[in-house]
N, C-alpha and C positions, 0 to 999 in steps of 0.2 A: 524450573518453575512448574509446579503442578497446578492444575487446571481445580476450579471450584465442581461442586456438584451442579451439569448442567446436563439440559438433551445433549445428544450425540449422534452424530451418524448413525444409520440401524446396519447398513450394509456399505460392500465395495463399491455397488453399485451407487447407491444414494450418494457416495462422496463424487463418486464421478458426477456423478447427473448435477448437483449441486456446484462443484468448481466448474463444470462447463457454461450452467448459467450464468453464474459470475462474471466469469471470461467474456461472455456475450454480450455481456451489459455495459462493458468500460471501453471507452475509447480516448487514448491517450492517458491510461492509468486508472487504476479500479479501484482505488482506497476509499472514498464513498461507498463503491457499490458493495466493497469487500465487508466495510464496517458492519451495512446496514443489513444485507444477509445474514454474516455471520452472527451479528449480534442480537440486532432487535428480531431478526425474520426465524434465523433457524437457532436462535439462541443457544450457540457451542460456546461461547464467552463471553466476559462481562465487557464493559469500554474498558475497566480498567486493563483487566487480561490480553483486549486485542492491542494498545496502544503498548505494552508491553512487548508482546509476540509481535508486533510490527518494527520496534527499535529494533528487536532484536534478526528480523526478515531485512532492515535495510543493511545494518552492517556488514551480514553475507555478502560475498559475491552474486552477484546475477539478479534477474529482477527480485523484486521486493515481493508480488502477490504471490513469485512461484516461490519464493523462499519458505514464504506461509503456508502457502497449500503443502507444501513437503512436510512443513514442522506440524501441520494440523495431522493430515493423513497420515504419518508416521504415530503421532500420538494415539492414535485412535486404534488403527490397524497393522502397525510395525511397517516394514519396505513395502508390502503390499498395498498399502493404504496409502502410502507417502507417491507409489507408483501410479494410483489408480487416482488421485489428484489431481499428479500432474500432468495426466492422461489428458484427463478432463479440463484442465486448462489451456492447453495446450494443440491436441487434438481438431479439433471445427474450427476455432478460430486460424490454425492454421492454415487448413484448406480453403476458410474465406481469404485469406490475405494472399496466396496465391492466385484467388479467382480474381482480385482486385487487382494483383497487378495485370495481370494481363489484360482486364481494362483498362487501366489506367496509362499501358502503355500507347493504346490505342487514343483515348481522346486529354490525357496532360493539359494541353494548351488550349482544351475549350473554357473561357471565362465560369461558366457555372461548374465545373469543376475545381477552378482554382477558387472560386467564389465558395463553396459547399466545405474545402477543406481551412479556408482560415474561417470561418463559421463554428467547424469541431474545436478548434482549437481554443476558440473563446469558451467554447461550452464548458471543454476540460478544464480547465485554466478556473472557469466558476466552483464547479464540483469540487475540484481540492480546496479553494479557499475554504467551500462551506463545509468541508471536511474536518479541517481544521479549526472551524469556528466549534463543531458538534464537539470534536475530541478535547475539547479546550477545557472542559470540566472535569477532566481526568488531572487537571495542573495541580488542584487541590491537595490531591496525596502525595504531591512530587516531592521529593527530599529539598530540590532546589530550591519550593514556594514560586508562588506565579511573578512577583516581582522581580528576580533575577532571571525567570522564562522568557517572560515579556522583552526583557533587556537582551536578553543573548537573541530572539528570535530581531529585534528590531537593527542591531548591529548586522546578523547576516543577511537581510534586509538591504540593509545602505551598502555593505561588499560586493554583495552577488549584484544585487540590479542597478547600484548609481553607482559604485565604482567599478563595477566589471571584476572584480577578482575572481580567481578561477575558484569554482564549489567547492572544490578538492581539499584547496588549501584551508578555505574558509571553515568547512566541517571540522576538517583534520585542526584546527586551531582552537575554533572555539569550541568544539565536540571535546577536546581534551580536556581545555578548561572547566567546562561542563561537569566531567566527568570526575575529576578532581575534586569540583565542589561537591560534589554530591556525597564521594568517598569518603571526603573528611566529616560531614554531618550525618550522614550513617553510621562512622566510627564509631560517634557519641552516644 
């Protein structure tokens, strides 16, 4: 998949400094923050592009943002760049999440602690839905059309949260179906 004519990173540097803010920004997953950066803020791709390059960051192994940062920096600057990404993502935030545990080992059981972290979790929990809701006009160019989206997204809906079935199977199921359909109407 090649990239439209758009800005770019100037330097090693800029990519670092840029996925680190990133990183800094997302707590319990960055895909908001990733969008809105990379798209609207430092404009290296279009929605279409990034909901592309993000299918394609979840199917990898390992997380999804570092999957990107790798396939952007790599784009841009070959191993160098795809390094100096996941530097910067990886890098600060890491040494906060050790500074945190070691608080955290210390006070756990204080109520405003346990209080403060299912508070984050609602936050995240918000940020993806409205992630979802921004990326949603990307459905327009899908091969599938938004009525079979709509339908595959509301069945792993009822799987995953009212009957419990495990993600895995659930993706692996209807991601193949999905996939399928799609194959056969871009045949055409």
């Amino acid at each position: 998949m090649t990239m439209s004519n758009h800005s770019q990173p100037s330097s090693l540097t800029d990519l670092f400094v840029s996925f680190t803010v990133l990183s800094l920004q997302g707590f319990g997953g960055v895909l908001a923050v990733a969008q809105h950066e990379l798209v609207e803020r430092k404009h290296w791709m279009t929605n279409e592009e990034f909901v592309e390059e993000w299918a394609v960051a979840q199917i990898m192994p390992g997380p999804n943002i570092v999957n990107l940062a790798l396939m952007l920096g790599g784009r841009y600057f070959g191993f160098p760049g795809a390094m100096a990404a996941l530097a910067g993502m990886l890098a600060i935030p890491l040494i906060i999440v050790l500074l945190l545990t070691a608080v955290y080992g210390q006070y756990s059981s204080h109520p405003a602690v346990i209080g403060a972290l299912r508070g984050m979790g609602a936050v995240a929990a918000g940020l993806i839905i409205a992630s979802g809701l921004k990326l949603s006009g990307s459905l327009k160019s899908s091969p599938l059309g938004i009525p079979l989206c709509i339908i595959l997204g509301g069945i792993s809906f009822v799987a995953v949260a009212l009957l419990h079935w495990p993600l895995v199977f659930v993706l692996l199921g209807l991601g193949s179906l999905a996939c399928i359909q799609a194959y056969r109407k871009l045949k055409r």
